[in-house]
C-alpha positions in Angstrom: -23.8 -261.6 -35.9 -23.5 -262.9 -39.9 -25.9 -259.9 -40.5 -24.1 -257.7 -39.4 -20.7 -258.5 -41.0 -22.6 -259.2 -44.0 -24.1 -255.3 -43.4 -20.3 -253.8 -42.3 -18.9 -255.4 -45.5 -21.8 -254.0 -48.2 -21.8 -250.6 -46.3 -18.8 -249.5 -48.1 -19.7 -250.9 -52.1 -23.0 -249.5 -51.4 -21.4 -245.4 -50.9 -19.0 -246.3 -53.6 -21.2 -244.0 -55.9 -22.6 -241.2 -53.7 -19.2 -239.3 -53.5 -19.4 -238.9 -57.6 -19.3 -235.4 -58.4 -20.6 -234.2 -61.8 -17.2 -233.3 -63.8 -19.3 -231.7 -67.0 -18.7 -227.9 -67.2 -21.8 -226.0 -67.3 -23.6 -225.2 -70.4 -26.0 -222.4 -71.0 -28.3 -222.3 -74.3 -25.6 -224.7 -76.2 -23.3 -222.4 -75.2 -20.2 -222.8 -72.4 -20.8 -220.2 -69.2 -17.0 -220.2 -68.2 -14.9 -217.8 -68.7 -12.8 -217.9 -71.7 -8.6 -218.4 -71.1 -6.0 -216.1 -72.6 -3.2 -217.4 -74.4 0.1 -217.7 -73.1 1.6 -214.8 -75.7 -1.7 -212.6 -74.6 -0.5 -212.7 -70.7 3.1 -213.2 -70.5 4.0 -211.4 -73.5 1.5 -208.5 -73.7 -0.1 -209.7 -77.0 3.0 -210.2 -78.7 2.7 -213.7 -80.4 6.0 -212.9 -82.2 8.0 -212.8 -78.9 6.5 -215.9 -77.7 7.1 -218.1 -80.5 10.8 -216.9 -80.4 10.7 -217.7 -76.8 9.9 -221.1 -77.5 12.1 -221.3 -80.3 15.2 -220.5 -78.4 14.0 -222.5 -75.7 13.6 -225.7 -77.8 17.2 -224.6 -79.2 18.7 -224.9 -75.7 17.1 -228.2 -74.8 18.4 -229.7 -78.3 20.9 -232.2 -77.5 22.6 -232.1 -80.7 23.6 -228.0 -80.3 24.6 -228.2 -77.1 27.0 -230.6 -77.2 28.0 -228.8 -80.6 28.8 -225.3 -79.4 
């Protein structure tokens, strides 16, 4: 009966490591196999880099404390 508490209690730090899944990306010749991202301004914006950064500008410009409660 000891046994088998002693058994019922290791059971679970024992499979503590089997559920580990390697996190690594996959690598192929030094090189990584994903697929690369595109940038925000490349998707959104149709390549335009300009219009996104004044997107963010005027976005930062409304979250700015000071000018809004400085109209």
């Amino acid at each position: 009966m000891r046994a088998r508490r002693l058994a019922v209690l290791l059971l679970p730090v024992l499979l503590c490591g089997c559920l580990e899944v390697d996190q690594h990306p996959g690598w192929k010749e030094g090189q990584y196999a994903g697929k690369r991202d595109n940038r925000h301004f490349q998707t959104r914006f149709h390549g335009d880099r300009f219009a996104w950064m004044a997107a963010i500008m005027n976005r930062n410009d409304k979250q700015n404390e000071y000018n809004r409660a400085n109209p």
